[in-house]
VEXTORFI-67105 format. One record per atom (N, C-alpha, C): x, z, y. Coordinates in steps of 0.05 Angstrom, whole numbers, padded with zeros to 5 digits, always signed. Example, Ala and Ser with C-alpha at 12.3 -4.5 7.8 and 13.67 -1.06 7.14 Angstrom:
REM residues 2
+00264+00156-00114/+00246+00156-00090/+00264+00156-00066/+00257+00142-00045/+00273+00143-00021/+00258+00157+00001/
//
This chain:
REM residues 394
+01102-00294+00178/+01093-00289+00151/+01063-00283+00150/+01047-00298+00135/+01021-00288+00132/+01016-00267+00122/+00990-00253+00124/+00980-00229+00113/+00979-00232+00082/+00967-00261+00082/+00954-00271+00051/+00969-00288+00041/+00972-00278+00015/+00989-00286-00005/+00973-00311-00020/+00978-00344-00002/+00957-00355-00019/+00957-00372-00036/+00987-00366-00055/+00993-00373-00078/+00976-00356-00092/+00974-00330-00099/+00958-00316-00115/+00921-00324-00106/+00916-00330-00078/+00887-00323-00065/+00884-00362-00086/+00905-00386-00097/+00893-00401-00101/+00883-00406-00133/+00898-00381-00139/+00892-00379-00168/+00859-00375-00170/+00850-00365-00146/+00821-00364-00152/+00802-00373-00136/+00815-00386-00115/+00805-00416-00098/+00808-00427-00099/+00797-00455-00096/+00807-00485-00098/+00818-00485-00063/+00842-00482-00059/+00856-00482-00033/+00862-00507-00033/+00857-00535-00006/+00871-00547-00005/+00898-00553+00005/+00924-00561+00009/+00946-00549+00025/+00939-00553+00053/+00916-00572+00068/+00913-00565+00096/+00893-00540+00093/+00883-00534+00091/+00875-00503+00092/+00888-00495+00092/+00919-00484+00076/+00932-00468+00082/+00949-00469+00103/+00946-00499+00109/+00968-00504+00136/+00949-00494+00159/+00937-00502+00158/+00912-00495+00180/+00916-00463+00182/+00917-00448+00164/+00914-00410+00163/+00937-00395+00171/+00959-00418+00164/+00980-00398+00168/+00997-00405+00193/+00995-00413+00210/+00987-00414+00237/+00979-00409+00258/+00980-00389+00278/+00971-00386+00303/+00954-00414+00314/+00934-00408+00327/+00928-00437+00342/+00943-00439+00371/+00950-00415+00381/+00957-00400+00406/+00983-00380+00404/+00999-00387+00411/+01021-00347+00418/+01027-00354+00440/+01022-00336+00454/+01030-00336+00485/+01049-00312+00489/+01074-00311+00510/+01091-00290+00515/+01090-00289+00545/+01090-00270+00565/+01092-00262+00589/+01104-00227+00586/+01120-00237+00602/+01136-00207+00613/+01113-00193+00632/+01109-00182+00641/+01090-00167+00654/+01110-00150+00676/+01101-00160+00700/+01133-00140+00721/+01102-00123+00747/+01110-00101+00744/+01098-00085+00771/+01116-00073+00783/+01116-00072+00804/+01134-00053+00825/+01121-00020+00834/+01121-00006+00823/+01117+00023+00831/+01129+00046+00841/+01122+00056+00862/+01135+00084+00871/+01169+00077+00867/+01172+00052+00878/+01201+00045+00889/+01216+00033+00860/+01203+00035+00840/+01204+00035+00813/+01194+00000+00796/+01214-00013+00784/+01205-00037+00776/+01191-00028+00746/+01169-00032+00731/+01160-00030+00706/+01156-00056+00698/+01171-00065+00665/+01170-00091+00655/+01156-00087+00634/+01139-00103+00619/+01131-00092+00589/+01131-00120+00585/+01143-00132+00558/+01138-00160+00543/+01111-00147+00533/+01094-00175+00538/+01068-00181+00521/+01069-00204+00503/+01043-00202+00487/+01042-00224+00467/+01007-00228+00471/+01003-00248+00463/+00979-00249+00457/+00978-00278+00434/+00961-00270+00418/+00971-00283+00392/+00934-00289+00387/+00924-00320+00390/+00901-00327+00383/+00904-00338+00356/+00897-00326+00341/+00896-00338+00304/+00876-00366+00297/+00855-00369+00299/+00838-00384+00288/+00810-00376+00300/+00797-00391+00311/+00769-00397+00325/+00749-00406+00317/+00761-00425+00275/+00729-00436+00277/+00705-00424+00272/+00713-00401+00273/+00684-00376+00263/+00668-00383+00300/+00689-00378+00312/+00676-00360+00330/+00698-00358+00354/+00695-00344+00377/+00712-00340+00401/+00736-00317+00377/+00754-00316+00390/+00775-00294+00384/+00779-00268+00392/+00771-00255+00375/+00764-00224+00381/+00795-00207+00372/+00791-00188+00384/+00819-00173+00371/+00830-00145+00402/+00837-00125+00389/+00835-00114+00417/+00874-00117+00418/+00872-00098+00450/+00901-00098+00462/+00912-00068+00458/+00930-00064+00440/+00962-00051+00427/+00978-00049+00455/+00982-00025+00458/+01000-00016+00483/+01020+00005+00464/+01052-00007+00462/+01064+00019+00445/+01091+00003+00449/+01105+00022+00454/+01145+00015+00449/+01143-00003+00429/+01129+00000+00410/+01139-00019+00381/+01124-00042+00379/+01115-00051+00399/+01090-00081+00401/+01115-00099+00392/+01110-00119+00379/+01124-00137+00376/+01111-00167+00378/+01116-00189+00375/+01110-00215+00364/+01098-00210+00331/+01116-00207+00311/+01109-00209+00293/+01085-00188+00285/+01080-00161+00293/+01062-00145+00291/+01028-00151+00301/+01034-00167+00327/+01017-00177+00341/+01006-00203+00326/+01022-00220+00312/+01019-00240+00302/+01002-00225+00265/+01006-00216+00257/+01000-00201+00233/+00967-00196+00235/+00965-00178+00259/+00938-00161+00264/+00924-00179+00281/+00920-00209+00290/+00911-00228+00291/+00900-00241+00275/+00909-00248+00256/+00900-00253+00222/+00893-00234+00215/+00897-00210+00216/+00873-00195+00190/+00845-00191+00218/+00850-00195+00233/+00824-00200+00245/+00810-00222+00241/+00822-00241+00227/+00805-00266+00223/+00792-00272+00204/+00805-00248+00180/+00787-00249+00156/+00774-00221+00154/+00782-00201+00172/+00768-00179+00180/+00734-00194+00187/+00733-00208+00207/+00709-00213+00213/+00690-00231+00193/+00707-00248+00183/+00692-00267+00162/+00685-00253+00142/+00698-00234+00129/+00688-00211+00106/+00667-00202+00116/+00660-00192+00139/+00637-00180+00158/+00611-00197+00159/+00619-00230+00154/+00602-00251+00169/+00595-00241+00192/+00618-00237+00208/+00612-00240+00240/+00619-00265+00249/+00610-00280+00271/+00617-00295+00279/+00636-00307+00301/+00661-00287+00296/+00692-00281+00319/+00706-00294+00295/+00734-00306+00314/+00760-00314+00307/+00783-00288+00309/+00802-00285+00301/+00816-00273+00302/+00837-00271+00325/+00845-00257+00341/+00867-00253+00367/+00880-00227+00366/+00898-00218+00387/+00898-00192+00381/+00922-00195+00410/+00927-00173+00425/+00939-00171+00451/+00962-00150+00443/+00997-00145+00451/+01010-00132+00445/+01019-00122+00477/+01023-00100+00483/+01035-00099+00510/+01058-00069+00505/+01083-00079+00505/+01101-00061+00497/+01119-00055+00521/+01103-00023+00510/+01107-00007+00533/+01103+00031+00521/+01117+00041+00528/+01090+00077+00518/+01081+00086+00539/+01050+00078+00535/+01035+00087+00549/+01036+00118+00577/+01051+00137+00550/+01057+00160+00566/+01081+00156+00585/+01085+00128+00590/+01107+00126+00613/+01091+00123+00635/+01074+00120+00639/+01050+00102+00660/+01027+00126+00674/+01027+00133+00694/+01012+00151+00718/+00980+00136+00710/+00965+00146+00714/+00936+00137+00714/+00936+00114+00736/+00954+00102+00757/+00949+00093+00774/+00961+00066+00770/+00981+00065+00758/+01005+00052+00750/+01001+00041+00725/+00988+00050+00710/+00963+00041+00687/+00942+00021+00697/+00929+00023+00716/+00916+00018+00730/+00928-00010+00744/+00949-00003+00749/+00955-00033+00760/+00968-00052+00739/+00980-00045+00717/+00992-00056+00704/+00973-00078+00680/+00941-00058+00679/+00922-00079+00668/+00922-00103+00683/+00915-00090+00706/+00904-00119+00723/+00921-00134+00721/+00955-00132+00723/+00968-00144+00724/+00961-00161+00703/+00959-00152+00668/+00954-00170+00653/+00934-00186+00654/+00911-00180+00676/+00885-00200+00670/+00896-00218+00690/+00913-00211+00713/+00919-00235+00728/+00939-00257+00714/+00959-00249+00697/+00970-00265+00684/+00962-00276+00663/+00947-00264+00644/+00941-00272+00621/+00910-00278+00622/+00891-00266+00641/+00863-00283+00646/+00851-00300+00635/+00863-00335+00639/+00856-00351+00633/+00859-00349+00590/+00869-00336+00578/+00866-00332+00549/+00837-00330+00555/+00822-00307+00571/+00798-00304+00561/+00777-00314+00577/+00783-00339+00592/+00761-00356+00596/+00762-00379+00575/+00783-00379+00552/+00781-00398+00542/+00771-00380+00513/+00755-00361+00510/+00741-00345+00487/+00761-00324+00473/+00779-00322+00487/+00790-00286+00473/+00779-00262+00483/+00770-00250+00462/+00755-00233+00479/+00771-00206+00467/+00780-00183+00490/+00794-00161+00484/+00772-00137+00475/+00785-00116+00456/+00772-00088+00457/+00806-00068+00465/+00784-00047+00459/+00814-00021+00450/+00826-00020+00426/+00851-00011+00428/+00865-00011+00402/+00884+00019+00403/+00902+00016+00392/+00922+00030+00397/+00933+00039+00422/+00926+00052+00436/+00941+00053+00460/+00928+00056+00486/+00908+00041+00480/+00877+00035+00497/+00855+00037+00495/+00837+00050+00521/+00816+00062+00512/+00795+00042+00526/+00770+00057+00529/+00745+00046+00544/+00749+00040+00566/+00772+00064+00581/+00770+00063+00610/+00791+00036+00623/+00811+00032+00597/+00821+00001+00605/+00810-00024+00603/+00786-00021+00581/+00767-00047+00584/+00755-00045+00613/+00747-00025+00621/+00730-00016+00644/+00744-00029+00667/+00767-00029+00672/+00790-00042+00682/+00788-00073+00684/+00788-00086+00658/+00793-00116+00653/+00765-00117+00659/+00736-00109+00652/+00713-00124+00666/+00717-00116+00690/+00731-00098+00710/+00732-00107+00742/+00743-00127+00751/+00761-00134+00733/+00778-00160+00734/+00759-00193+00741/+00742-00181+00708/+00728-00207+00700/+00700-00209+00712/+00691-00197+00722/+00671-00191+00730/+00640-00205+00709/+00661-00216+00687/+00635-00217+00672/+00630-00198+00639/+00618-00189+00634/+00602-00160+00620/+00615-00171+00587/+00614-00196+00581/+00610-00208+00554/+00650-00225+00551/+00671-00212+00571/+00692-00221+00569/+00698-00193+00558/+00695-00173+00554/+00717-00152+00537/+00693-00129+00524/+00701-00123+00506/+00684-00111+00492/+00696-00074+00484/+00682-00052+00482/+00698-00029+00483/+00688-00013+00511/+00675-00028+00533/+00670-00014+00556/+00660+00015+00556/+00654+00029+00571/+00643+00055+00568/+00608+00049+00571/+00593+00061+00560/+00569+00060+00556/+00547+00055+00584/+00563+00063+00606/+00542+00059+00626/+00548+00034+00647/+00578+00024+00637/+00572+00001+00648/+00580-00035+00627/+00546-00018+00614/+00556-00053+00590/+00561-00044+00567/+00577-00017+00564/+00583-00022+00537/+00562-00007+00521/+00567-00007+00488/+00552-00005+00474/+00550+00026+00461/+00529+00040+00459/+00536+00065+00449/+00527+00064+00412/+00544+00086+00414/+00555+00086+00385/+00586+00074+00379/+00596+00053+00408/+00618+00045+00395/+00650+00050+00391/+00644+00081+00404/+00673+00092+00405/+00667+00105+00378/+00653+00109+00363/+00653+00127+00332/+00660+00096+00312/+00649+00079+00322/+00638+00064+00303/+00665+00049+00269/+00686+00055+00289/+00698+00051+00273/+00711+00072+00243/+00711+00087+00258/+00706+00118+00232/+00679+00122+00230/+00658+00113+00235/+00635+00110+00227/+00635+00090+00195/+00638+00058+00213/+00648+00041+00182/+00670+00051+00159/+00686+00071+00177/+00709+00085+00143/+00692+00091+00127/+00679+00116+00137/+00659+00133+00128/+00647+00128+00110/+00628+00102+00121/+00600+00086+00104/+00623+00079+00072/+00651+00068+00076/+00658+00062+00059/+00671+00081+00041/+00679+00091+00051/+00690+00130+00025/+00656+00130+00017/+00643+00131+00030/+00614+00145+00014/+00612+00127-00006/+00601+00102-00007/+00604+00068-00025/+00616+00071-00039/+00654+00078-00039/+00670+00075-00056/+00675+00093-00076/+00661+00121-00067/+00670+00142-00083/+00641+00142-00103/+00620+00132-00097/+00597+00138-00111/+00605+00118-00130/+00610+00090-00121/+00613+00067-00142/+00634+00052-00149/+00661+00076-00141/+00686+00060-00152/+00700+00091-00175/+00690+00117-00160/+00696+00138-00178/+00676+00144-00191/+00646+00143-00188/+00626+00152-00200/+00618+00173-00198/+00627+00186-00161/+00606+00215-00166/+00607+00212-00141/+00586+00237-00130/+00575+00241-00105/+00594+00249-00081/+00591+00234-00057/+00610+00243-00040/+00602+00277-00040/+00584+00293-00028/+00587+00329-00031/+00613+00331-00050/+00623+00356-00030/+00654+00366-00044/+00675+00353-00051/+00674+00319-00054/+00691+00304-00057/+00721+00312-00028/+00744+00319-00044/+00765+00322-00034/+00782+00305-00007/+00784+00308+00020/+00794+00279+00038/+00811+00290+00048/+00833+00271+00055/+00864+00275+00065/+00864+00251+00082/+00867+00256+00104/+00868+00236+00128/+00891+00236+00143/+00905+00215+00148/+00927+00209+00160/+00921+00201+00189/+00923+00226+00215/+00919+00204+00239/+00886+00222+00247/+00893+00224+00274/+00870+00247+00291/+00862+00229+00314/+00869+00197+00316/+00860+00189+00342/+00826+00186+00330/+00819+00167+00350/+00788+00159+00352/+00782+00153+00319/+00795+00136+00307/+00776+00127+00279/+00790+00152+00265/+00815+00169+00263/+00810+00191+00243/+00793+00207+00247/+00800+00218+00272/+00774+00236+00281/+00737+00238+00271/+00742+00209+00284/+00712+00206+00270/+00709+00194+00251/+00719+00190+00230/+00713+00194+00199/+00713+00231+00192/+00730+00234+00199/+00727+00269+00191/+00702+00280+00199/+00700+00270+00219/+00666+00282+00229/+00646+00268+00214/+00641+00247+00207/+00621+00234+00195/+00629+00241+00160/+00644+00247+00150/+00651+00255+00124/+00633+00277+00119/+00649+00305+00136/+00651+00327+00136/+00621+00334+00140/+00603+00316+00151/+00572+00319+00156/+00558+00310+00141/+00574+00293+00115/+00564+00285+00103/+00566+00293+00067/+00579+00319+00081/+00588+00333+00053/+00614+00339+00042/+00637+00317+00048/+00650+00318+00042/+00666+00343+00049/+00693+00346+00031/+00711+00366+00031/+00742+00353+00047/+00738+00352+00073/+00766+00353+00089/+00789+00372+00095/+00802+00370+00068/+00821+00386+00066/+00848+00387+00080/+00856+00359+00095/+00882+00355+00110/+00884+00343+00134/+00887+00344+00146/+00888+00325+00179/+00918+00329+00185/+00924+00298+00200/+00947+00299+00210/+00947+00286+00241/+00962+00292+00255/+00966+00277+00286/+00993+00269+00284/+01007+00264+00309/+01041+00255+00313/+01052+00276+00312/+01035+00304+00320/+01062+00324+00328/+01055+00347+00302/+01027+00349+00284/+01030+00377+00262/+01004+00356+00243/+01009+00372+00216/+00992+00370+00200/+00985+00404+00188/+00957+00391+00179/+00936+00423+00179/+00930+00423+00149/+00928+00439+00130/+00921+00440+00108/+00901+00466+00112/+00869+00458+00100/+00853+00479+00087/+00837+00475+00065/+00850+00497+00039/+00835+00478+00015/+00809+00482+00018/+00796+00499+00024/+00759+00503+00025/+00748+00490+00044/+00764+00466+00064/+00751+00447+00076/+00746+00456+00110/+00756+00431+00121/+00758+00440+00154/+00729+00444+00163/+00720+00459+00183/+00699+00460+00188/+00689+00452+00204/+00666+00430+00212/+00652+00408+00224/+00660+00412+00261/+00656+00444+00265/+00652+00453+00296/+00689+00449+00301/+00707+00449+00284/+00739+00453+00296/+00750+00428+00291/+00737+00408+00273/+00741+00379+00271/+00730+00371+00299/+00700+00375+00307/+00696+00365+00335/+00706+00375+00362/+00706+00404+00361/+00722+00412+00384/+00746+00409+00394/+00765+00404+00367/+00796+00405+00371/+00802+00367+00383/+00820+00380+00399/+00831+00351+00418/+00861+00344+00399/+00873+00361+00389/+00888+00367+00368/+00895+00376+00345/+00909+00366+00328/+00909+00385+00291/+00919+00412+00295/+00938+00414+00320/+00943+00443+00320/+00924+00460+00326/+00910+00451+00340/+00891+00477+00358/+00871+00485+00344/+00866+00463+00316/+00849+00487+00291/+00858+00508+00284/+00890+00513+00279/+00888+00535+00275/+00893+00538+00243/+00887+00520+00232/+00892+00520+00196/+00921+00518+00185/+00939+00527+00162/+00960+00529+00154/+00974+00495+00161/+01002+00501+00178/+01019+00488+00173/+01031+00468+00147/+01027+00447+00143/+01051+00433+00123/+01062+00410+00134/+01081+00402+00117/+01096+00373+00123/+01086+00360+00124/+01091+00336+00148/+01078+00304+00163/+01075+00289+00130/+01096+00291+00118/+01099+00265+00093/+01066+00275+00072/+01076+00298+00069/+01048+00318+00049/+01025+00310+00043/+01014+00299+00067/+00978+00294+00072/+00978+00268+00050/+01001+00251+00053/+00991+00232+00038/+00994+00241+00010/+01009+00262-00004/+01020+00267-00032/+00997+00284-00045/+00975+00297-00026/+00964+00320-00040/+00935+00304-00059/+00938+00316-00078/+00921+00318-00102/+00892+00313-00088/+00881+00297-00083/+00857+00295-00064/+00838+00273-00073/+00810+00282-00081/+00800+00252-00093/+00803+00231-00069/+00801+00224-00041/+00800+00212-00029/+00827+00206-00004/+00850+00185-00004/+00864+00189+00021/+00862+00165+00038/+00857+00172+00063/+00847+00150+00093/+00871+00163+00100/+00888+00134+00106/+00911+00125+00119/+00899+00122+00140/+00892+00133+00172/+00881+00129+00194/+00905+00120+00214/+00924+00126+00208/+00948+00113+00242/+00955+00093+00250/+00975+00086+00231/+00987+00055+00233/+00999+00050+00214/+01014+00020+00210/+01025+00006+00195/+01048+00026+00173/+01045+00011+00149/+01068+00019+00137/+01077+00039+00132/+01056+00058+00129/+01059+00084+00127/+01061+00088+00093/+01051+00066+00076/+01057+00076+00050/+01067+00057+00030/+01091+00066+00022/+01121+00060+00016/+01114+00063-00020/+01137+00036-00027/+01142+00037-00051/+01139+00072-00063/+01161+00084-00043/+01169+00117-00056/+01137+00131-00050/+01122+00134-00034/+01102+00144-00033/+01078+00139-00054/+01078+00106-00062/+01061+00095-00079/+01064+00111-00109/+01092+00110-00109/+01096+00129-00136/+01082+00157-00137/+01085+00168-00120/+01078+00193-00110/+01049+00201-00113/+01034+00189-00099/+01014+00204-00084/+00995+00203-00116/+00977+00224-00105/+00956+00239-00126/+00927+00237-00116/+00920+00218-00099/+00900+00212-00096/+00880+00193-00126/+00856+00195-00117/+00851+00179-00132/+00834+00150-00122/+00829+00153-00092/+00822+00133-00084/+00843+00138-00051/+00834+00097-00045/+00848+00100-00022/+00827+00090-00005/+00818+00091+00021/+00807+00077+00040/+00819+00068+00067/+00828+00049+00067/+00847+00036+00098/+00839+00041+00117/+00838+00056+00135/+00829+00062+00157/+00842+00048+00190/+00870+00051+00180/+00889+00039+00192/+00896+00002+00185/+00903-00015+00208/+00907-00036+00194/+00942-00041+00185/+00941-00050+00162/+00956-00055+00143/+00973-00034+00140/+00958-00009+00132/+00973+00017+00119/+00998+00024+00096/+00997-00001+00071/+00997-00004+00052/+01023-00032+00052/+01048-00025+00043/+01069-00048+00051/+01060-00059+00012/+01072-00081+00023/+01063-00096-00003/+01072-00096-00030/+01098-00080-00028/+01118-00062-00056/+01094-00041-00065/+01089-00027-00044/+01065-00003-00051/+01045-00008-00067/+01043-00029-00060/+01010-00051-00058/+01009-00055-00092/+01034-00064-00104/+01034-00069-00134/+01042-00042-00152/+01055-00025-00134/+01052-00008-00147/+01027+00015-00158/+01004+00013-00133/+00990+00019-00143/+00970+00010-00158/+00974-00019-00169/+00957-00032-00182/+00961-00022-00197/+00990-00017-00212/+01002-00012-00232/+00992+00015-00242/+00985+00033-00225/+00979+00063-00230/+00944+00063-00235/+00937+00036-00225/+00902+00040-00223/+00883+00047-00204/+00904+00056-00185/+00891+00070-00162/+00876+00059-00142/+00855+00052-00138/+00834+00031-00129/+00839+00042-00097/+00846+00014-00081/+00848+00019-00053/+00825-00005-00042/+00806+00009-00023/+00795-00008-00009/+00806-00016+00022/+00805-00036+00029/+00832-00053+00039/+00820-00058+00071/+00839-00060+00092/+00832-00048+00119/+00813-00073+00122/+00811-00095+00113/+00794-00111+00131/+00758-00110+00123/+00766-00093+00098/+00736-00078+00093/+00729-00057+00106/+00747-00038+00095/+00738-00019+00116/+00748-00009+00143/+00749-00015+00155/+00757-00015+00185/+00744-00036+00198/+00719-00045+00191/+00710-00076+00201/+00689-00056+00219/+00680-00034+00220/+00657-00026+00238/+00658-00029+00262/+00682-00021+00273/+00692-00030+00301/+00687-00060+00311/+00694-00083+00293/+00691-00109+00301/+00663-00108+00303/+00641-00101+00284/+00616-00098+00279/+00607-00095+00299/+00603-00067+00316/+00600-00062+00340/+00605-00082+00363/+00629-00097+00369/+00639-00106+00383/+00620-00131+00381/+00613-00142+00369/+00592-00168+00370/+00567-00146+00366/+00565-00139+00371/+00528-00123+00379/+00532-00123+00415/+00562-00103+00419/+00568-00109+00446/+00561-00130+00455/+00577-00149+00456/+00585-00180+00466/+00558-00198+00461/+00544-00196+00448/+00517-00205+00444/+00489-00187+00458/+00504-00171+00468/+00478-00151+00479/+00492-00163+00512/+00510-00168+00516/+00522-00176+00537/+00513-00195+00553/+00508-00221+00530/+00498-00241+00535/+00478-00241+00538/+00459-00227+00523/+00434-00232+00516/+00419-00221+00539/+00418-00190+00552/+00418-00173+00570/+00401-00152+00549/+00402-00156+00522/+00385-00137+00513/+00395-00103+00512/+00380-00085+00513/+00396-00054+00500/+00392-00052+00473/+00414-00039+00467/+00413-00014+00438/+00425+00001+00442/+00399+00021+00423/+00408+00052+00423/+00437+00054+00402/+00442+00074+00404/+00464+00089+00381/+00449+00082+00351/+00426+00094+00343/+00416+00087+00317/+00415+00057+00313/+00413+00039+00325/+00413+00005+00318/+00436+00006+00327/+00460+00013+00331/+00487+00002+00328/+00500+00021+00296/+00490+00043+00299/+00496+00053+00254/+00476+00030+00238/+00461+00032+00245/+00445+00009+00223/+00461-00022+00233/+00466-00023+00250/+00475-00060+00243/+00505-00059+00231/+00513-00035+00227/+00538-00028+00223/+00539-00032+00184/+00519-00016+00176/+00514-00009+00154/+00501-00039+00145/+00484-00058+00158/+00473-00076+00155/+00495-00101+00146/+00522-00099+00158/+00536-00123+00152/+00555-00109+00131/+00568-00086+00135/+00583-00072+00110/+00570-00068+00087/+00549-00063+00079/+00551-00056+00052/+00539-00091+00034/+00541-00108+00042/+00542-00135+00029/+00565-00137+00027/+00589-00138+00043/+00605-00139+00039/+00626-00125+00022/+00626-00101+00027/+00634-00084+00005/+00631-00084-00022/+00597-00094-00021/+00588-00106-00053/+00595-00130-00063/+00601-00143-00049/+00613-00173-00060/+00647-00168-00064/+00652-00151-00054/+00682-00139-00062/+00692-00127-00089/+00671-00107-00104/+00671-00090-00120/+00659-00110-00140/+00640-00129-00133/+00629-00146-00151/+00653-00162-00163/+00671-00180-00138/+00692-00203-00149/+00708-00186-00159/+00717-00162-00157/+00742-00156-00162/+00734-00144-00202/+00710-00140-00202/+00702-00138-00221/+00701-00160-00244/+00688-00178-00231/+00690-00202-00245/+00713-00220-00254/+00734-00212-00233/+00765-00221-00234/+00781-00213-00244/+00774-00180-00248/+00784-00159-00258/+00812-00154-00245/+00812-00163-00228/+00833-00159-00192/+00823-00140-00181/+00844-00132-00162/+00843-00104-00138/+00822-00109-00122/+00818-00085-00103/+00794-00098-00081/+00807-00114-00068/+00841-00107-00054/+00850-00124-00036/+00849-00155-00040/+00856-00159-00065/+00849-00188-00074/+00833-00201-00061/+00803-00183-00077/+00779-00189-00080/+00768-00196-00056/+00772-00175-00032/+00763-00181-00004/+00789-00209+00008/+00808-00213+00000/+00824-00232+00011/+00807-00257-00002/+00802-00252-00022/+00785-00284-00031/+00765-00290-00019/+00747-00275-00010/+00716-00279+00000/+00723-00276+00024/+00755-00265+00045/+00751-00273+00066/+00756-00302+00078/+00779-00318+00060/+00788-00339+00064/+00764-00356+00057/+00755-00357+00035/+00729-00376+00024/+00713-00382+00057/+00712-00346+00060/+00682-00363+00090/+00705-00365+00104/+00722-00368+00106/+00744-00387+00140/+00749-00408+00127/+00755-00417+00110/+00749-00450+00093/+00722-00463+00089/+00703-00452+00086/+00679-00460+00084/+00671-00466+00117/+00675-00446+00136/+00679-00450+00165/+00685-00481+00165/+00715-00485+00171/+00732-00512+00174/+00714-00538+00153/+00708-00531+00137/+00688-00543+00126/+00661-00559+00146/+00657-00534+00148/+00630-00548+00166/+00635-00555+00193/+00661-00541+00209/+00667-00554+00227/+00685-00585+00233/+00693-00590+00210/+00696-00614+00198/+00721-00623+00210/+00740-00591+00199/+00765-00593+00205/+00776-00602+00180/+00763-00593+00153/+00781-00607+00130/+00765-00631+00124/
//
């Protein structure tokens, strides 16, 4: 099933039906079982790797390590990477790596072998232009891994800063939320982010650091959640227990219910975890007044009309959650190039490709008088058709 609905995306494109045959399509799905032998112990994990569409660019997309990896999940978050990056005008295809497994079953060592195992089996994906980051499941220190593999700097992107990778780019993706709650709340609610109200779903890397880059930027972070507690403080968490805490518990702020964070009265809610977290029944519910995707595809598609129906303006994951890809071609091009950048020229090239984009979002959807999600689904498909265009696939 595609992401894009492009019976509705042709009401306001001239779609031809090979474009859509062309989109809704994998160019690539590959499946390998993945077998290691450990501590007398056999470990199996099905993989996927799912290459979407290339004519942008190589295939970017990071690798998902979780019990719940699937085909179809993996196949999903492949495609919104393809119009993730074209919304961006970056110049990547869409991919994305599934390796199903929980992580917390795996020794640091046994981790360790089980990458390699994937670069020895699955390798050749990325001499033919897939290029991996972190995702779910995976950090720096497993890219760090796959370039021992590859031994070349510009095959995986996400590394740790001192060998290759890029700084700024473990924030960078709650960096790009950020840039976009600030954007959205000044010019979709009409007032200043200071004091503006945030409820965040999700304490890994991009909730985290959206809370930190909010909360420094004025805002009022009133809720945080992780897997195991959610924290409520109405006068706003404070910058030093947002950065110190490794956890929502160890702030220290009043207990409430996991479901809650998304229901409370809050001008701003970032869905930061994962999929599908908000439900027809939630859509009715929640008292936000804006939404920002933090997570990809937060928002099931019952939800999706319901809150059109209520008015509630959601800016949509392949907008905002694009900082990470952002980064990832500053990486991969600093890779190639052998050039450096600091941290400040990876926030500015960050800010440099998002806020055109964002504005051409708020602009169509205005002019269409359609959602953002629309709005960004039209202008992402246009440049992957205009792409095939000039590559002189249609």
């Amino acid at each position: 099933m595609s992401v894009i609905d492009f019976n509705l995306v042709s009401k306001h494109l001239d779609l031809s039906s090979d474009a859509i045959a062309l989109l809704s399509k994998s160019e690539t799905e590959i499946y390998a079982n993945l077998n290691l032998k450990w501590g007398g112990k056999l470990i199996q994990a099905d993989t996927y790797v799912v290459l979407h569409c290339s004519v942008r660019g190589p295939f970017k997309g990071g690798i998902r390590m979780a019990e719940t990896v699937s085909l179809e999940e993996t196949r999903r978050l492949a495609q919104l990477m393809t119009y993730k990056c074209a919304l961006a005008k970056i110049p990547f295809g869409g991919g994305k790596s599934g390796i199903k497994i929980n992580p917390k079953s795996l020794t640091p060592e046994s981790r360790r072998d089980l990458i390699n195992e994937y670069v020895h089996v699955l390798g050749w994906a990325m001499k033919n232009s897939y290029i991996p980051a972190p995702d779910l499941g995976t950090g720096p220190s497993d890219m760090a891994m796959i370039y021992g593999c590859t031994h070349a700097p510009e095959s995986v992107t996400g590394k740790p800063a001192r060998i290759g990778g890029l700084p700024g780019r473990t924030e960078a993706t709650g960096y790009g939320v950020a840039c976009n709650v600030k954007m959205a709340t000044e010019s979709v609610l009409g007032r200043s982010l200071d004091g503006a109200t945030v409820a965040i779903q999700g304490f890994g890397n991009v909730g985290k650091w959206t809370a930190l880059f909010l909360s420094e930027w004025g805002a009022r972070v009133v809720a945080l959640s992780d897997i195991d507690s959610t924290a409520y403080c109405e006068s706003g968490m404070t910058l030093d227990k947002i950065r110190s805490s490794k956890t929502v518990a160890e702030m220290g702020y009043q207990s409430i219910n996991a479901s809650d964070v998304l229901l409370l009265p809050v001008d701003i809610l970032v869905p930061a975890a994962v999929e599908d977290v908000i439900t027809a029944d939630i859509a009715a519910k929640l008292q936000a007044k804006l939404i920002v995707e933090a997570a990809n595809d937060p928002t099931m598609n019952d939800a999706d009309l319901i809150l059109v129906e209520r008015g509630i303006p959601v800016i949509p994951d392949i907008l905002a959650n694009a900082g990470g890809v952002i980064a990832s071609y500053i990486e991969w091009r600093q890779a190639k190039s052998g050039s450096l950048t600091d941290k400040s020229e990876t926030y500015a090239a960050i800010d440099k490709q998002m806020r055109p984009a964002f504005n051409d979002v708020i602009r169509v959807a205005s002019e269409e008088n359609i959602s953002h999600r629309l709005a960004a689904q039209i202008l992402a498909v246009d440049e992957v058709v205009k792409s095939m265009v000039d590559r002189v696939w249609l």
